[in-house]
N, C-alpha and C positions, 0 to 999 in steps of 0.2 A: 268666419263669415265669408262668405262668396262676393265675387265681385258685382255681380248682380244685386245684391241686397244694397250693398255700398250703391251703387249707382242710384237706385231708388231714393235713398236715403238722403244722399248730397244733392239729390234732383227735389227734394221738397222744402228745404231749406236753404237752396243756391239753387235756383232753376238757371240760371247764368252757368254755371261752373258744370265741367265735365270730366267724368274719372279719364284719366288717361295712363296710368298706373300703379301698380304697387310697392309701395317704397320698404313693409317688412312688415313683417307678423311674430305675434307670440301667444302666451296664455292671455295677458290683458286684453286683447286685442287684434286691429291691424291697421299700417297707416298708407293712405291712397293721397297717389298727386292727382291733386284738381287744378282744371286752370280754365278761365274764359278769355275775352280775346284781347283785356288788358295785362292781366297778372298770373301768377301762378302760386300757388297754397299747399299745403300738407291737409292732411283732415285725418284725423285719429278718432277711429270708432271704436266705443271701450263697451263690452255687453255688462246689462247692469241686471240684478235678479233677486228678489224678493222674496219673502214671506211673511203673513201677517202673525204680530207674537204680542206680548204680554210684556210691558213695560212700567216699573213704577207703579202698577197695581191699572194701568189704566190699557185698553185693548190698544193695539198700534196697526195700522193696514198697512199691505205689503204699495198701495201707495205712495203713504206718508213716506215710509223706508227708502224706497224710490226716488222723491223728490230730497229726503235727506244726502241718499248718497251722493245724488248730482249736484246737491250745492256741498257738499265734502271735496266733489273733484274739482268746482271751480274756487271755492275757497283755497284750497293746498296750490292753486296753482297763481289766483293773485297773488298770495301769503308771498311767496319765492318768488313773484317778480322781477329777473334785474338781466343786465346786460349778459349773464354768465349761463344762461336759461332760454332755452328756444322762446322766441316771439310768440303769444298767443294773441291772436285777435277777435274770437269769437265761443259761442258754445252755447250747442243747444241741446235737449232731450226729446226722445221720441219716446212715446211709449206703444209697445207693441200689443197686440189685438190680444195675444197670451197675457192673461192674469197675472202680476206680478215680475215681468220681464220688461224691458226697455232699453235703447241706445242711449251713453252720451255722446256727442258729437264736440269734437276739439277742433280748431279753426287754427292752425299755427302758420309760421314762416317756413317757406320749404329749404330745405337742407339738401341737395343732391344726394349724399350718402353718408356713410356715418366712418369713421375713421378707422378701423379695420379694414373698409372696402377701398377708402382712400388708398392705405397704404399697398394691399394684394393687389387694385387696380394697376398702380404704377408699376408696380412686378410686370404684370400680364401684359402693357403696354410699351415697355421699356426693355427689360429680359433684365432690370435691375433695381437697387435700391432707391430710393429718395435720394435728392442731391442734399450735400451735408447742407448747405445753406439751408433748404427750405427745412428740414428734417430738424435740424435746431433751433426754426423757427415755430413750429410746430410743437415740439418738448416746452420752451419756452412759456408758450399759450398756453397750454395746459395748465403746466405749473399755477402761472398767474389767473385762469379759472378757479383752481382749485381753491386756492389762498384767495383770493378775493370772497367765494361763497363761505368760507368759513372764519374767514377777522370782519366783512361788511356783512353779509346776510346771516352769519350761524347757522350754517348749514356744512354738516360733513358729509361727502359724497362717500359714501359705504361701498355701494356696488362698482368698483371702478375698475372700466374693462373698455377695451374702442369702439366693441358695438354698442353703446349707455352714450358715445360722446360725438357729435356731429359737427363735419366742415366742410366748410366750403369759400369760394374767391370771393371776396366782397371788395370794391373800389378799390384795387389792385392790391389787395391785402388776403392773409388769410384769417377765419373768424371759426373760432372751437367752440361751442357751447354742450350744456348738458342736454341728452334728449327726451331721455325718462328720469322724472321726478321720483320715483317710485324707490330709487338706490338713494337718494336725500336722506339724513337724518337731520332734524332740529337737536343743539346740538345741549340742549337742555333738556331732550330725550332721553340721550343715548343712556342705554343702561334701563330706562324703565320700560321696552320696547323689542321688540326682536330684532336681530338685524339681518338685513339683505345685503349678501356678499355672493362675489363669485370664487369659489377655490381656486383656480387659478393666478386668481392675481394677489392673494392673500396673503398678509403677512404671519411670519410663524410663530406670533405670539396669539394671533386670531385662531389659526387653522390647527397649530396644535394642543394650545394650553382655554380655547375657548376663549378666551377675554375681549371683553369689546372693544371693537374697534374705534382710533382715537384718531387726531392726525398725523401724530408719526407712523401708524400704521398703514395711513393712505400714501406715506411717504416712499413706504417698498412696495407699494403699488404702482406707485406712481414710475418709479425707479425700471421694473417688468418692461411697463407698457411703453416707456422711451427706449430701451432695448428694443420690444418689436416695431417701431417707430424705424428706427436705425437698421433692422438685421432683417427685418420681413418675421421675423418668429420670436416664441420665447426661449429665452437662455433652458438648456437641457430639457428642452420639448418632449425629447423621447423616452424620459425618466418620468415615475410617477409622482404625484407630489411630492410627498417624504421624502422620497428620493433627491427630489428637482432643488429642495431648501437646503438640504446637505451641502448640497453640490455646490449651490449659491454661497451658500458660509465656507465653506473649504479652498474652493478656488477661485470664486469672484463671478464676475460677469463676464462670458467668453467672450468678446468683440472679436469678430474676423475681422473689419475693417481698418486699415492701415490710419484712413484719411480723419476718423474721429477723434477730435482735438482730444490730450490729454485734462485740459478741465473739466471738459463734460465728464469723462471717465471717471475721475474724483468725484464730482459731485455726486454720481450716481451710486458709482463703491457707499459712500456716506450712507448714501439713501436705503441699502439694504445691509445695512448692520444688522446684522442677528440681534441682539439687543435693542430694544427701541432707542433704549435712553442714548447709545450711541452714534444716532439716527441726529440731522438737525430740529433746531425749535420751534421751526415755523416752515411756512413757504414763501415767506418775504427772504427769508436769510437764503433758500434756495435760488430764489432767483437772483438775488444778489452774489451768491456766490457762482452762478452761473454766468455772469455779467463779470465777473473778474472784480467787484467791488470790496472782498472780504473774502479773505484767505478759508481756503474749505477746513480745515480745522478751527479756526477761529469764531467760526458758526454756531458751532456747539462744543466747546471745550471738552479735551479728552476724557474720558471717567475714570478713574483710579478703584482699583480692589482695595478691599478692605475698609475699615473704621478708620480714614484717614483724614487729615487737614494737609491741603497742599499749598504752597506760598509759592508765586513763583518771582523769580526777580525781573528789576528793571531798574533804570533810574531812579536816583533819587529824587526828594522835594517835592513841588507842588506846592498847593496852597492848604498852609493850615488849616483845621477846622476846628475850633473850640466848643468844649462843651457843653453842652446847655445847664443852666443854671439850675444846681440843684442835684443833677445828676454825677454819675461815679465818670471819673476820665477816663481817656485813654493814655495816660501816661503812662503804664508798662505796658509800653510796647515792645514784644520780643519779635516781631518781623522786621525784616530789611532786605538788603541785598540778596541774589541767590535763588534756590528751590529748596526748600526744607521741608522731611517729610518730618511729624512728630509721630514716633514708635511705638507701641504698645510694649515694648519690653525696656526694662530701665538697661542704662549702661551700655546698650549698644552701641556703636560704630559705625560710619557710611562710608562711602568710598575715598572721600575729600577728608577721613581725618574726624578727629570728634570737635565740633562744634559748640565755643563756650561761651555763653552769654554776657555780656555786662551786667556791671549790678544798676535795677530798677532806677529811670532817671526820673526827674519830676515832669509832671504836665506840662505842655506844650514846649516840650522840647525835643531835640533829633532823638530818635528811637535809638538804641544801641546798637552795634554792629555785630555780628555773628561772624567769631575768626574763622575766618574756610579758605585754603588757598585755590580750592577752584569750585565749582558754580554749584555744591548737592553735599551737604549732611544731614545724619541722621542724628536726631536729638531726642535725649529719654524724654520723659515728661516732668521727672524731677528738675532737669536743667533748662526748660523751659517752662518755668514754674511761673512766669510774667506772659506768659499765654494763655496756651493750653495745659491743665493741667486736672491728672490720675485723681478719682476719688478713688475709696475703699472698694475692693470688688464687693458686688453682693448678688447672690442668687437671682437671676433673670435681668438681661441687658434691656428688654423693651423689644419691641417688635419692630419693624422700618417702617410696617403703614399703616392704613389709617386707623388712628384712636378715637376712641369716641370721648365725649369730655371725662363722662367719670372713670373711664383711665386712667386719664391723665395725670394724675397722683401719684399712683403707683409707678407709673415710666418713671416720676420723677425722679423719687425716691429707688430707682434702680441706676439714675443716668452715673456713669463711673469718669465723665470728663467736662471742664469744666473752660468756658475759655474768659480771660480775665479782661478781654478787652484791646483792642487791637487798632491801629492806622495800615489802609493801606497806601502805600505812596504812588506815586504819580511812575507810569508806568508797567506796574506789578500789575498781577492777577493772582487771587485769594478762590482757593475752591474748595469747597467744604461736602461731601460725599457723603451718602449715607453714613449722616452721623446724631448721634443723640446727644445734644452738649445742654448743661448751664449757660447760660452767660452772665457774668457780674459787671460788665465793665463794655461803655458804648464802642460799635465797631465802627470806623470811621472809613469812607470811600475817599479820598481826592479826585479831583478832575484827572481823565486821561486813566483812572483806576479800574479794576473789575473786580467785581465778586459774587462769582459762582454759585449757588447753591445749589442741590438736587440730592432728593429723597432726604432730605433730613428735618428732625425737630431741634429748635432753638429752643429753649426756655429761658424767659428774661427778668434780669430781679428789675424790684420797681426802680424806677427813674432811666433805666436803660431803653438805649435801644441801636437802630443804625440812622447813621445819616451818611447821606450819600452826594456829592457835586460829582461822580463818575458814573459807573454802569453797575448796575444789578442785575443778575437773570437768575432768576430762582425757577422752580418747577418740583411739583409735587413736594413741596415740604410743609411745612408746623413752623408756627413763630405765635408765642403764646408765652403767659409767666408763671414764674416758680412758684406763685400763691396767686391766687386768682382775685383776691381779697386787696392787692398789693400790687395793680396795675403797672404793668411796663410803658414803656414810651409809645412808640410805633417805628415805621421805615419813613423818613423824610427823605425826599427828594428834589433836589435843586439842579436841573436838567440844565444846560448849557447846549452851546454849538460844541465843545468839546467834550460832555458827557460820554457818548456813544449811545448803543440802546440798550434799554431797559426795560425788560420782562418779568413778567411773572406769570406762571401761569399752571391751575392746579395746587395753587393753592389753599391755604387755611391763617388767618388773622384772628387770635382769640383777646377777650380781656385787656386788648391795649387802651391807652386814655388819650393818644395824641403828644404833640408838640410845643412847647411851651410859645405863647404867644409873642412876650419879652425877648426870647432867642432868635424869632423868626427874625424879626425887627431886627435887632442888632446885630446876626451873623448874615441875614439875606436882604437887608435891608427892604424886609416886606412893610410896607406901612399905610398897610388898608386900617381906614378910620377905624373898621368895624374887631379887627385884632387888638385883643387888649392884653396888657403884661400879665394877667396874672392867669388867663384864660390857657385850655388846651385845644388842638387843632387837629382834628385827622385822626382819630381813634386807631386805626387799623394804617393807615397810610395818611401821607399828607404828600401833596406831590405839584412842584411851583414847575409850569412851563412845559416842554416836552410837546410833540407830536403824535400823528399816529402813525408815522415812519420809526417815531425813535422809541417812542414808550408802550409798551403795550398791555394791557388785562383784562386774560382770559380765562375764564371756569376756577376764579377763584372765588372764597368764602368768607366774611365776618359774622363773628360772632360773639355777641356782647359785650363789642367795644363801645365805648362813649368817649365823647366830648363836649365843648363847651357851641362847638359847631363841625360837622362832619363827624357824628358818630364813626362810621367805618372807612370813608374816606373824603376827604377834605382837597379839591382841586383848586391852584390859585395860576390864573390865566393860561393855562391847559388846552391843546385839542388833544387831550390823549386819548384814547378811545376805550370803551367797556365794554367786554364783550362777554356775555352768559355768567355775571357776575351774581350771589346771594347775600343779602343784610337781612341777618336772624336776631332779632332781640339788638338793634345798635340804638343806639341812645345820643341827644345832644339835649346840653342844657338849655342851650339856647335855640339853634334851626339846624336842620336837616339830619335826624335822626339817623339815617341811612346814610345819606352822602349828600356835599354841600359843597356848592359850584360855583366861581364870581370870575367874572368875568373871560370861562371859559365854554368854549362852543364843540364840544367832541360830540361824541356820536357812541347812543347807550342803548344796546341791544338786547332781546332777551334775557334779560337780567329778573330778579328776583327781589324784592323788601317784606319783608314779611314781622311783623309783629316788633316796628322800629318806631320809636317814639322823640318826640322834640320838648320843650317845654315851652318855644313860641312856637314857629311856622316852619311847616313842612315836616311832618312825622317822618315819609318818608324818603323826602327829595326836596331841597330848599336850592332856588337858582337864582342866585343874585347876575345883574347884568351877563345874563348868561344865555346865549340861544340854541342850545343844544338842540342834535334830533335824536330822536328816542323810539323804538318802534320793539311792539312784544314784545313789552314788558308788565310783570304783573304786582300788583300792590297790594296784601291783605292784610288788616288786621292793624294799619299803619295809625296812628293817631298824633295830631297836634291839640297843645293848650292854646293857641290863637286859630291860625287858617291855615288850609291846607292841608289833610290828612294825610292823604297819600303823598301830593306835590304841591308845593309854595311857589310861584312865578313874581320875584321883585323887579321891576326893572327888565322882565326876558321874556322872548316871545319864542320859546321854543315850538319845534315841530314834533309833535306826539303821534301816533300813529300802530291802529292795533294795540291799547295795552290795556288792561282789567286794570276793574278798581273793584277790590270787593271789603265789605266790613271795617270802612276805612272812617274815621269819623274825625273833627276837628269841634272846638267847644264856640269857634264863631262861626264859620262858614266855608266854604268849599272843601266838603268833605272827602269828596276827592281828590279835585283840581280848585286851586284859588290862584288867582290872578290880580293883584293889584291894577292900578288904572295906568298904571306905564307899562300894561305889560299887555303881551297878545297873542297868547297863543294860540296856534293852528292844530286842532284835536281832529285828528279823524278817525272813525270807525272804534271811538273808545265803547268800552261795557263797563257801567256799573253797575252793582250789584248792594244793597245795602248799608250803603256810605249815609250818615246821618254829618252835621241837621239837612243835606242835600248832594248831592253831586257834585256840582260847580258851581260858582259867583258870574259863571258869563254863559254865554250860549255858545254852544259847539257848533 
């Protein structure tokens, strides 16, 4: 587009406003500063192009088309909304005299440049780099764009490169936003979709082996693009791709700079692990560990080769944790003191000397000590027989990813190790690695405790499961039971100021039944009227307290878990937050088929309930004094035997916003949305779609 056509165009819709430049151009378009004599604007002209075609058997004009695509570009651009997102204030369509052709016009906040030019400008003005201050202040921002569009909006930025990212001085600060939407993924896409990347800044799990892009891969993007932040260019420019990632894995990241503090350089080294998995978990933990808050290893704990279980030592004690009523204890405990790896080959020897266990003590008592005169043995799996322990080999170990259920039988009946059930103490950290275990026997966390998990399936016999007063961080694993018929517990979680955080994420929650109700009571002294002893709680998870600083879940899955309330997950006074989470087939006897909330207020995003049922209220979301905000999220197929099919409002006036209701039905009323009379929720922009006996009980 010429700038004459531009001028025409912002002269019929802003006779005020006048071009006075061009800010950049591409395929979609091009974007021009306007400004009249109070303010100044961006205006982004995107050409739009039609044909008339055959739809659903009925003719469609290259009009309709037209007018569809244009509410496409302002829908995608409300949708993504938020402080992380260039300002839009307007939008209009022109359609051109040519048949089937037309302008949209985009009204945004102007940006001076876009951060490429940012950083080459200061070259060109300077004869030098950015001063470290602002330049770390700058990596910082990003970071926190990045992570904030993807834990608050569910949005992963794919395309990420400095011309995609705009900044500029705002009230003596500086402000990074994204400029093109068009490199967004919704993150409930990814995978059914193409993706828009740039190779250059590509991680080399994307660029060489194909795989879609996730957020640790935006994380050695991210990593690149704070290098040319820092250096003016990218690390081994003059190499070709294949080349440029060798180099990155081999030698690291070339810093000329003397003056760049060595945490940044950690952080960053982290951020382009050739391995994802050896990449950190989030971009909270990145900024934090750019903040000097949490040790750059501690972020994401090391990963260990092989079919391992790693213990690592710390102090002893802590606070007991007894097990629920009913269930197998943890009384042989074979960890304690020390790092123990358990061996695949019997009879071996570590460096410290062989390592002999005490013989099994009873429940709730100190666990046995492991004789080692200094901090590392190696033990077969015969002499840790109160752990982990060798089944018979057999023809196929199982695969590490994902199974689909009717697998899951057959892994079983391959898995060769079994773990009997464990405490960890106060102090330690337990990491469990690509591994396929049994479990017979609950794993216990303390306060001040960690436990690892990544790439691995658990299989749980019935009445087991974990409980946790410390930290969990799982990622991409299985927790699921040994008969499906013969439901396991779940992960309970009883968050503290001393917990730490708690992640999950990528994962899968099969067949669990929840928490005994009686236990919550008397080991967490929960004693909501509505918990009764002989009830279960939290099919898939049950999780008391926690933040969305400390707890987090993300793109993980239940699947035909039930209980007595919270089919797949059960929150009790929680802001923990959910983020792109699926409830397939979850079940409560009583309310919230999917997931059941009292008196906590997080924040539920693009999340999924699909075919979860109650036997009262809330098929598939029951909110006792609970005022959650909830935005694109979809409900189909959800049902209750009282109200509320898809969502049950007791006592809570959540904020709902953007989320389908389809085929959702309840046998009294509010087949989508019900709301008792203490409650009030703020529905905006909902769709439903064939919810019987109605919609809602109120007016949206």
């Amino acid at each position: 587009m010429d700038r004459e056509v531009a001028e025409k165009l912002i002269k019929k819709f802003l006779p005020n406003f006048k071009v006075s430049g061009e800010l950049g151009k591409g395929s979609f378009g091009a974007v021009y500063k306007i400004e009249d004599e109070l303010k100044e604007r961006a205006a982004k002209i995107i050409p739009l192009n039609a044909m008339a075609g055959v739809e659903s058997g009925s003719v469609v004009s290259a009009d309709s088309k037209l007018e569809r695509d244009f509410r496409h570009i302002v829908e995608s651009y409300e949708r993504i909304a938020c402080d992380e997102i260039v300002t839009v204030y307007d939008f209009y369509m022109d359609k051109s005299e040519n048949k089937g052709a037309a302008h949209a016009l985009v009204i945004m906040e102007i940006y001076p440049m876009a951060l490429d030019n940012y950083v080459i400008g200061h070259y060109e003005k300077t004869g030098g780099p950015l001063a470290m201050m602002v330049a770390s202040k700058v990596i910082e921002k990003v970071a926190l764009m990045i992570g904030n569009l993807y834990s608050k909006k569910g949005f992963l930025f794919e395309d990420f490169k400095p011309d995609n990212i705009l900044i500029k001085e705002s009230l003596g600060d500086l402000k990074v936003v994204v400029g093109d939407i068009g490199g967004l993924k919704n993150v409930v896409s990814i995978g059914l979709t193409g993706s828009q990347v740039t190779p250059t800044y590509c991680a080399p799990e994307v660029l060489r082996k194909g795989q879609v892009p996730e957020i640790r891969s935006i994380m050695y993007s991210f990593a690149l693009l704070a290098f040319f932040i820092l250096e003016g260019h990218l690390p081994f420019e003059d190499q070709r791709f294949a080349t440029r990632i060798d180099m990155v894995k081999d030698k690291g990241l070339p810093f000329s700079r003397a003056e760049i503090p060595d945490l940044l350089k950690q952080v960053l080294a982290k951020c382009v692990a050739f391995e994802a998995n050896d990449r950190f978990t989030s971009f909270d933990d990145i900024i934090m560990a750019l903040r000097g808050q949490i040790p750059v290893q501690a972020a994401a704990p090391e990963e260990f080769g092989g079919a391992t279980i790693n213990v690592g030592g710390g102090a002893q004690g802590g606070t007991p944790i007894p097990a629920p009523g009913g269930a197998h204890t943890a009384g042989n405990d074979a960890f304690s003191a020390g790092t123990i790896t358990v061996g695949a080959t019997a009879g071996t020897t570590g460096t410290a000397g062989t390592a002999t266990p005490a013989a099994p003590q009873p429940a709730h008592t100190q666990p046995p000590v492991l004789n080692s005169s200094a901090g590392t043995a190696t033990v077969s799996p015969a002499a840790a027989r109160t752990g982990l322990r060798s089944r018979p080999r057999k023809s196929g170990s199982g695969g590490l990813g994902s199974v689909s259920i009717s697998e899951e039988k057959d892994l079983i009946s391959s898995i060769e190790k079994e773990i009997k059930g464990f405490r960890i103490k106060k102090g330690e950290t337990v990491k469990i690695n690509n591994e396929n275990c049994r479990v017979v026997g609950n794993i216990f966390v303390e306060s001040n405790a960690i436990l690892s998990i990544t790439n691995s399936k658990l299989f749980f016999a019935e009445n087991t499961g974990i409980i946790s007063l410390g930290a969990i961080r799982a990622r991409d694993s299985l927790f699921s039971a040994i008969d499906g018929a013969r439901k396991w517990n779940n992960i309970t979680i009883y968050s503290t100021p001393r917990s730490g955080i708690n992640m999950f994420d990528s994962c899968k929650f099969h067949f669990g039944r929840g928490i005994n109700g009686k236990y919550l009571k008397d080991t967490f002294n929960i004693t909501r009227p509505a918990i009764h002893d002989k009830g279960f709680y939290g099919g898939g998870l049950f999780i008391a307290g926690g933040t969305d600083k400390t707890l987090k879940l993300k793109q993980n899955s239940f699947f035909k878990c039930s209980a007595h309330e919270g089919g797949g997950i059960y929150f009790h006074k929680s802001l923990s937050p959910v983020e792109s989470c699926l409830f397939d087939k979850c079940s409560a006897t009583g309310s919230g088929g999917g997931m059941a909330a009292f008196e906590s207020n997080q924040v539920i995003n693009h999340s999924n309930f699909s075919n979860c049922s109650s036997g009262k209220n809330g098929g598939g979301l029951h909110l006792h004094s609970s005022n959650v905000s909830m935005e694109s999220t979809f409900f189909k197929a959800c049902m209750s035997k009282y109200n509320g099919g898809g969502i049950a409002c007791t006592s809570s006036s959540p904020t709902i916003k953007n989320c389908r209701f389809e085929l959702c039905r309840s046998m009294k009323t509010g087949g989508g949305i019900f709301a008792d009379p203490k409650s009030k929720p703020q529905a905006s922009f909902p769709s439903f779609s064939k919810c019987k006996p109605d919609d809602t009980n109120f007016k949206t």
